[in-house]
N, C-alpha and C positions, 0 to 999 in steps of 0.2 A: 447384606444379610448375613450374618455369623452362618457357621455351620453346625449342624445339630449332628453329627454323626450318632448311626446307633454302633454300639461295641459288644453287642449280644447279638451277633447275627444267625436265622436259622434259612437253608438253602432248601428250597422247592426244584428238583427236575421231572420235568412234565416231560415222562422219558416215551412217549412214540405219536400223543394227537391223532388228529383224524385226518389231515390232511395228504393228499397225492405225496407223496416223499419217498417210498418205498422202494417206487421205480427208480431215485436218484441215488439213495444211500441204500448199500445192503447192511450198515449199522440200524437202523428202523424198525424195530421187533416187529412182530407181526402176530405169532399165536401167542394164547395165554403162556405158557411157558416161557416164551421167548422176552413179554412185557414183566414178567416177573420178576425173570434173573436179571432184566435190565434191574428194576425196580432194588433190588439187591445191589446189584453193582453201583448204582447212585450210593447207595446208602452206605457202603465201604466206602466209597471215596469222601462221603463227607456230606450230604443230602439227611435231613432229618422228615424230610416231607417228600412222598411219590404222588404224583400227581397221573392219574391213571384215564386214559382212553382204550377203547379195543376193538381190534380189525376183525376181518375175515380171516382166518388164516391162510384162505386157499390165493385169494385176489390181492389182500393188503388194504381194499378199501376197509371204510368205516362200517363199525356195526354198534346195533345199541341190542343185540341179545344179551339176555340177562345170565345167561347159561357161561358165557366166557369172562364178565363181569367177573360173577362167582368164580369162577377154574383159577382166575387171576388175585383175587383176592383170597383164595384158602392159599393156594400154592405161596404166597407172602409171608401168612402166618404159619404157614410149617417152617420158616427158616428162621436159625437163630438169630439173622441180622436183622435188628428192631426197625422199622421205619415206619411215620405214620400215614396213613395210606387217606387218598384226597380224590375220590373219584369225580369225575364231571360229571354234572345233570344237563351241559348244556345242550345235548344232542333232541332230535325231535324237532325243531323247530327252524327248520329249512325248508325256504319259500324261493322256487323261482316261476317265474309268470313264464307266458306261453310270448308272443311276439309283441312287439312296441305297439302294432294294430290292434292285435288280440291278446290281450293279457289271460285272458278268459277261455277253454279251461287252462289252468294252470303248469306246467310243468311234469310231467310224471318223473321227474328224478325230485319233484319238493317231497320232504320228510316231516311232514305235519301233526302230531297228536297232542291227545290232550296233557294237562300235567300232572294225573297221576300216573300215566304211563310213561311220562318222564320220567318219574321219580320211581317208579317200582324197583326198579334193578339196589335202588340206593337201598331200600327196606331191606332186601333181600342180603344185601353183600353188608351191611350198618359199619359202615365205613366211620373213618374219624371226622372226616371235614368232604363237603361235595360243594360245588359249585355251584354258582347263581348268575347268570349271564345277566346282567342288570340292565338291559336295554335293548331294543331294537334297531337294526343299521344295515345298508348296504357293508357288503363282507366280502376283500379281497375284489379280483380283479374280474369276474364273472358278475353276471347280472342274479346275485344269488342275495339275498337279505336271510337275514339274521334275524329270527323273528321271537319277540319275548313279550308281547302287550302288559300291561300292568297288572290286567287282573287275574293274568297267568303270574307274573310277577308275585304277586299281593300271595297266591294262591300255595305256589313252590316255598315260598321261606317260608309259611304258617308251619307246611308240612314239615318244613326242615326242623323248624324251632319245637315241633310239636314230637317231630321222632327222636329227637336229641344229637342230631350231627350238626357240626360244628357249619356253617354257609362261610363260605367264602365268594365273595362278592366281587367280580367280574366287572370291572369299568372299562369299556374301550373308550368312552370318551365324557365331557366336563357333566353332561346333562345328567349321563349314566348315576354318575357320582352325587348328584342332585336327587336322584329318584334313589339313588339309594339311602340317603340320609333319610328321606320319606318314610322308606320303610324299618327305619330304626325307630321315627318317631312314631310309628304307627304302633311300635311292640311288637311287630311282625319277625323281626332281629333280635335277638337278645346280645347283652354285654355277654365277653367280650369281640368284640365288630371286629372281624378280616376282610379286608380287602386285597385285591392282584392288580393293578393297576397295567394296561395291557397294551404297549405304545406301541405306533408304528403301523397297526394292521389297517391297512386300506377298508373301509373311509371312515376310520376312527379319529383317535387323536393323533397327531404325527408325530416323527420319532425326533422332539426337538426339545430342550432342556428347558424350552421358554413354556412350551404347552405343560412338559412333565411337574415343572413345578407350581406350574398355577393350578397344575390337579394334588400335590403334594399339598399345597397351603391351604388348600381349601378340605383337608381329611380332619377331622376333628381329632384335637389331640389323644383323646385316650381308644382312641383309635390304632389298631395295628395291619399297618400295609408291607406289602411286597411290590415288586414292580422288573418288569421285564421289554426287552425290546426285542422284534426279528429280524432276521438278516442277517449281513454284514456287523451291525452296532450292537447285534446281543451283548457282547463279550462287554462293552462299556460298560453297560446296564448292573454290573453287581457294582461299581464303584459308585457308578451316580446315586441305585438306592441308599447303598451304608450311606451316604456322603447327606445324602435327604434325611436321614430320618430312620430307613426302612430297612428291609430284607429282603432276598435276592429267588431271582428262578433263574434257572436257565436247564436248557434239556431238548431232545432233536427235535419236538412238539414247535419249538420255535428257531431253531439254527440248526443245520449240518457239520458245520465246519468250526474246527477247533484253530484256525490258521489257512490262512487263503489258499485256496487249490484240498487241504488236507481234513479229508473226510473224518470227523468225530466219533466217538462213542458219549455215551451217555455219562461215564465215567468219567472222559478226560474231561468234558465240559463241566462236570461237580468239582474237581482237582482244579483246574483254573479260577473258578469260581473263587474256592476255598484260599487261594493262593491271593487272590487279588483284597480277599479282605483283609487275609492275616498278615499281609506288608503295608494294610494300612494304620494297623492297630487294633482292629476287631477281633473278638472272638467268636469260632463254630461252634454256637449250641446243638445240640443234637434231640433226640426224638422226646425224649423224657422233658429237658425243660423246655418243650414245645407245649407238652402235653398242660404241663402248668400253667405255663403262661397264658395258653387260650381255652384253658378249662375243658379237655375234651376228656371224653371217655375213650378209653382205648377196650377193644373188643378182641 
């Protein structure tokens, strides 16, 4: 199979997640302040897209208030450093059952609502690009699912397409990428189609070049994907995109470590990033011909 490299690359750092981390790295923002300046610091190093979650500040867990959403998104646009801002809509729809006997009632730590209470915070903060969690799956190494039914599905991208932010389409695995093509045929998506293509996360797709490219060959060509790995293999993950096709993430959302034992920042992992493209011949586009190229509105 010849190789398609792209040589227009633009870098996404999905600089802090929701995930337990906090406790491990004290690099891991935590308040809006702290997600922002990351957000900033991606964006000097060479990050044309932030990719935004937000904590508690007092705990470091996840939070889907709309109030820190916002604190995170003005404090982005007060700074001179352009970056286009990508928040996630996939929070809210966390499901864990009660015992393998008794599923029934349910968990009190599941995070259940409906989807316009998903989406409000996005109204509110009218970000460039928000995400779309394309599927439902067991998630990670906990008995927690990842819960996204279709006509919740069906329901978040009208909204998306109908408020005018850009969806970025969330595959953790081959089927995801099937239901997503659905909803492009449905007109639910509008051109031009982003995808993240999301490897490795338990019990998705796994983190192997055989799975990665059978969800590569199957993206419609006028299509534009990204793609990223956790772990250990993040750091391959910017050569395998370019080297596909595509364009890169990487950010503490999915790795600590910039080098074995050596705790990361948000920054060094954009620097790397950037470093691994441009010795192979690509160039870092930056926020403007992001902005072109996936038709967004910048607010």
């Amino acid at each position: 199979m010849p190789l398609s490299m792209n040589r227009e690359v633009f870098i996404t750092c999905a600089v802090t997640g929701s995930g337990d981390t906090t406790s491990t790295s004290r690099h891991v923002p935590r308040s809006p302040k702290e997600i922002a300046a990351a957000a900033v610091e991606a964006a000097k190093a060479g990050a044309a897209v932030a990719h935004i979650h937000v904590r508690d500040p007092e705990t470091g867990a996840f939070s889907r208030k709309n109030e820190l959403y916002k604190e995170v998104t003005d404090r982005i646009r007060q700074e001179e450093t352009d970056i286009v801002v990508n928040i996630t809509a996939g929070m809210g729809g966390d499901l864990l059952f009660g015992s393998v006997e008794r599923p029934f009632p349910v968990d009190p730590a599941s995070d259940l609502v409906g989807a316009s209470e998903r989406f409000s915070h996005i109204v509110e903060c009218a970000p460039e690009i928000c995400t779309l969690d394309c599927g439902t799956m067991n998630f990670g190494s906990q008995d927690y699912i990842m819960t996204n039914p279709p006509a919740t599905l069906r329901a978040m991208a009208k909204m998306m397409t109908d408020f005018g932010v850009r969806a970025e389409i969330e595959v953790f695995d081959t089927g995801q990428l099937w239901f997503a093509k659905k909803l492009v045929e449905e007109g639910l998506i509008e051109d031009p189609v982003l995808v993240q293509l999301c490897m490795g996360v338990p019990w998705g797709a796994p983190n192997d070049l055989i799975t990665f490219m059978a969800m590569v060959n199957s993206i419609p060509p006028n299509w534009t994907f990204s793609a990223f790995g956790i772990g250990r293999d993040a750091m391959a993950y910017p050569a395998a995109a370019v080297l596909a096709g595509g364009n890169v993430r990487v950010g503490l959302e999915d790795n600590l470590y910039v080098a074995k034992g050596e705790l990361a920042t948000n920054g060094q992992l954009v620097e790397k990033a950037v470093n691994i493209v441009e010795s192979m011949g690509g160039r870092i586009i930056g926020p403007d011909e992001v902005r072109r190229k996936l038709q967004l509105t910048k607010r």
